[in-house]
N, C-alpha and C positions, 0 to 999 in steps of 0.2 A: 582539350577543354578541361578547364579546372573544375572537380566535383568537392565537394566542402561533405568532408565525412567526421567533421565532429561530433559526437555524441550529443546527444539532446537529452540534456538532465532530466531537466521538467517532464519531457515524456516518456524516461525509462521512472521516473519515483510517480508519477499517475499511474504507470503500469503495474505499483509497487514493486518497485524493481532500483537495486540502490550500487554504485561500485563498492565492491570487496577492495578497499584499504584502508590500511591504520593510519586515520586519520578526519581531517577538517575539509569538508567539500564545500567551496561555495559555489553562488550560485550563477557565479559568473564565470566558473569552470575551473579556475585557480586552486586547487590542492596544497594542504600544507601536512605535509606526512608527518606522524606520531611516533615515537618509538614507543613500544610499552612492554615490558620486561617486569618478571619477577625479582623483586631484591629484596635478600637478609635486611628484618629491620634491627633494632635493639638488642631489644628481648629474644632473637636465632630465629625469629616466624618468618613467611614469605610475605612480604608488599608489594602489589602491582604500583608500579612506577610507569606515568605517563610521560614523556616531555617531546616538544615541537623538534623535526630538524628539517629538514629541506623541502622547498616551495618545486612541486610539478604543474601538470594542469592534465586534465581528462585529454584533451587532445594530442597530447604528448605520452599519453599514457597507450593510448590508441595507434596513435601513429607507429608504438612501438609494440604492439599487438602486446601490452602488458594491462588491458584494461579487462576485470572480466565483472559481471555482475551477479547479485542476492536476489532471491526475492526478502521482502521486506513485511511484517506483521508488526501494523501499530496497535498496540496495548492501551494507551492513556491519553491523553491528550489533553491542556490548559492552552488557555488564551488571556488577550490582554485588548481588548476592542480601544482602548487610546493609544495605545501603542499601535494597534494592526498590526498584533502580534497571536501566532497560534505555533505552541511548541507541542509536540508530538515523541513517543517513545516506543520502541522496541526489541522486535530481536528480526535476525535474519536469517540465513536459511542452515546454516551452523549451530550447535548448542551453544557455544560461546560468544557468537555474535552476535552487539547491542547497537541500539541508533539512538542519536537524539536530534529531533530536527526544529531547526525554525523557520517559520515560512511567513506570508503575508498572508493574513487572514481576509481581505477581499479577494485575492485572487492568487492564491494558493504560489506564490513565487517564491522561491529558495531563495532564503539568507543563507542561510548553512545547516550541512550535514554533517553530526558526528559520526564513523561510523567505525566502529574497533572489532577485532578478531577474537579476544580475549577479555573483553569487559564482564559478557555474562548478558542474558537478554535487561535491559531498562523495563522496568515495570510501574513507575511512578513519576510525575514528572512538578514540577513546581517554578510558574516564573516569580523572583521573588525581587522585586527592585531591579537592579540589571543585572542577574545572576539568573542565570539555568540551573536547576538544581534535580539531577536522575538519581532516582537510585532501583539497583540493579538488584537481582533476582536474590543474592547473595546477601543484601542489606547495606554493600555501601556505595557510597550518596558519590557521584561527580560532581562535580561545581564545576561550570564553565558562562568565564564573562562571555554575556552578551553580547558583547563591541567586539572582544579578541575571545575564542574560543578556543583555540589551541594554548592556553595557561589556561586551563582545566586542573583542578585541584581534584583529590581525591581524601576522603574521609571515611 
């Protein structure tokens, strides 16, 4: 008898409870993992460097017993009632892990979760036109489109 053990997003993030990767959770289960690495900018300083590279999914992440989860503490939260839009921010159960989420503001459904090992917790959060705009504990700001959240800029 076939038993269906994929993770139930929605009820591990009501749980406040989010997976631990670097990366884009939607909410359809589809993962687009992050690389995010310190790099020499210019000037010899460190810059965190984001960029997208390979699509997983929570089920597959499961299936390979590589899935594990945060709890999650949201900080701030904005919305956008013509949208049915509610974007939310935090940190997870690490010092250096930050979320940024968006969800449907009637019925709390995932569009997507940011959620990074090395961001720094999110403490501010702003929908501004169709840009997500976090900024982390440290003072700087992610920018991540709406539509495509994995081209997350960093300033």
């Amino acid at each position: 008898m076939f038993e269906n053990t994929d993770p139930n997003l929605k009820a591990e993030w009501d749980a406040e409870r989010c997976p631990i990767i670097d990366g884009i959770i939607f909410g359809d289960g589809r993962i687009r993992r992050m690389l995010v690495q310190r790099v020499e900018n210019p000037s010899g300083e460190s810059d965190l460097s984001v960029q997208p590279t390979d699509w997983t999914s929570l089920a597959e992440l499961s299936r390979n017993n590589e899935l594990h989860w945060t709890g999650v503490d949201t900080f701030c939260k904005a919305t956008d009632s013509i949208r049915n839009l509610s974007v939310v921010c935090g940190e997870g159960g690490m010092g250096a892990d930050g979320f940024v989420a968006v969800l449907r503001l009637d019925n709390g459904e995932i569009v997507w979760i940011a959620f990074f090992t090395r961001s720094n917790p999110f403490e501010e959060i702003q929908l501004v036109e169709d840009q997500v705009m976090a900024r982390t504990n440290l003072g700087m700001w992610w920018q991540f489109p709406l539509h495509s959240p994995e081209m997350v800029t960093l300033r």
